[in-house]
C-alpha positions as CSV (number, residue, x, y, z in Angstrom):
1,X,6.5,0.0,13.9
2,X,10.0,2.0,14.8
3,X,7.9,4.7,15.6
4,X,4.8,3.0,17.6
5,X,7.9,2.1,19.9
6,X,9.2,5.6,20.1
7,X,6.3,6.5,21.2
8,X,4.9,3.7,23.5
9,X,2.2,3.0,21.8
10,X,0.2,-0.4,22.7
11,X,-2.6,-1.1,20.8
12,X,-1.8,-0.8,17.2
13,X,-1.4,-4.3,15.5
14,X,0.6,-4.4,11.8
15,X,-0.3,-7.2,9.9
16,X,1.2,-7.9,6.6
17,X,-0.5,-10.7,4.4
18,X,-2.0,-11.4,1.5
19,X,-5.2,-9.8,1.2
20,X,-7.0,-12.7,-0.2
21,X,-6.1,-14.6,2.9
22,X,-6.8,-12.0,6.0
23,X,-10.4,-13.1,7.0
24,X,-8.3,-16.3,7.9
25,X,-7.4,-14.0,11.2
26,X,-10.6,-13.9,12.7
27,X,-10.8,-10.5,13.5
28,X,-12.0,-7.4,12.6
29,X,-9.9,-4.2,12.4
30,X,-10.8,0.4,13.0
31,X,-8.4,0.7,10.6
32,X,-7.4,-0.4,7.1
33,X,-4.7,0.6,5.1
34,X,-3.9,-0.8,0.9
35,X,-1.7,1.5,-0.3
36,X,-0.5,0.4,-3.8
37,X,-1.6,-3.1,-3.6
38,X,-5.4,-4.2,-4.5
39,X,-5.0,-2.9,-8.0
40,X,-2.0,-5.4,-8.5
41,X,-4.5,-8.6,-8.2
42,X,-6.3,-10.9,-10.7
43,X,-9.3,-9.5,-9.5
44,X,-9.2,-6.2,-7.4
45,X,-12.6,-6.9,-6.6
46,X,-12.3,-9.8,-4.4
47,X,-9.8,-8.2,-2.6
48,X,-11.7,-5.0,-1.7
49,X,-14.6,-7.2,-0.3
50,X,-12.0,-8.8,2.2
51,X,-11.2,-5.4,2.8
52,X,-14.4,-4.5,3.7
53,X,-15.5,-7.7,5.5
54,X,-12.7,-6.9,8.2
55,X,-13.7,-3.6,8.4
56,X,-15.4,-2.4,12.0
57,X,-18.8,-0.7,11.7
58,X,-17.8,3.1,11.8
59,X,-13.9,2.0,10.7
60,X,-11.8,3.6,8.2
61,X,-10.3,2.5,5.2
62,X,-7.9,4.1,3.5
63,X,-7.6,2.7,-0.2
64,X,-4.6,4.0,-2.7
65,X,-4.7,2.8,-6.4
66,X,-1.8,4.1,-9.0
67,X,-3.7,5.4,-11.9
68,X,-1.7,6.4,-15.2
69,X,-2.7,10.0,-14.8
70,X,-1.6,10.5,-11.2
71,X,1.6,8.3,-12.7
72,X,2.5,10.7,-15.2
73,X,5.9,12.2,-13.8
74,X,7.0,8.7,-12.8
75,X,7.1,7.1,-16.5
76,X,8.7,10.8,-17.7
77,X,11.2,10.5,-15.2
78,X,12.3,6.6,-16.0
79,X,12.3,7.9,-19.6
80,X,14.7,11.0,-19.0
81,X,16.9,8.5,-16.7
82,X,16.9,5.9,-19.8
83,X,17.8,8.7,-22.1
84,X,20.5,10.0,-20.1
85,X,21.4,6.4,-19.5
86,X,21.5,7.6,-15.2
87,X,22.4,5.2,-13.4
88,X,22.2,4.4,-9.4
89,X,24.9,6.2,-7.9
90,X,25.2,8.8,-5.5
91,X,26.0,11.5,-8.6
92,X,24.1,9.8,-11.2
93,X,21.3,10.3,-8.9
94,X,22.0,13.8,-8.1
């Protein structure tokens, strides 16, 4: 949003909601972003079809799901800082 105002931008809406609730807007959206969020509900599924029910004809969606593969360095890195007991500071950090 900081940067839509930098740059005078006017017609981008952000909405922030929960999924299973957006067709309560009434609207329909060019552009869809879920970035780390539909594989968090009870059932994925029903979110993606909200998804896709507000999506225009021709729109894009842009879907991102954590998988343990692409996840990999993450839980090695929470192990090494557990093992070297790191904590949040500044130096602990570097």
């Amino acid at each position: 949003m900081r940067k839509t105002k930098e740059l005078a931008f006017s017609n981008i809406d952000y909405k922030q909601a929960d999924i299973l609730e957006l067709n309560k807007l009434d609207r329909r959206f060019n552009i869809i972003e879920s970035l780390g969020v539909l594989h968090h509900l009870k059932n994925p599924l029903e979110g993606w079809k909200v998804l896709v029910d507000l999506l225009q004809p021709q729109g894009l969606m842009k879907i991102a799901l954590y998988s343990e593969i692409a996840r990999q360095s993450v839980v090695e890195a929470r192990k090494l800082i557990i093992q070297k007991q790191y904590g949040s500071t500044s130096d602990d950090i570097r």
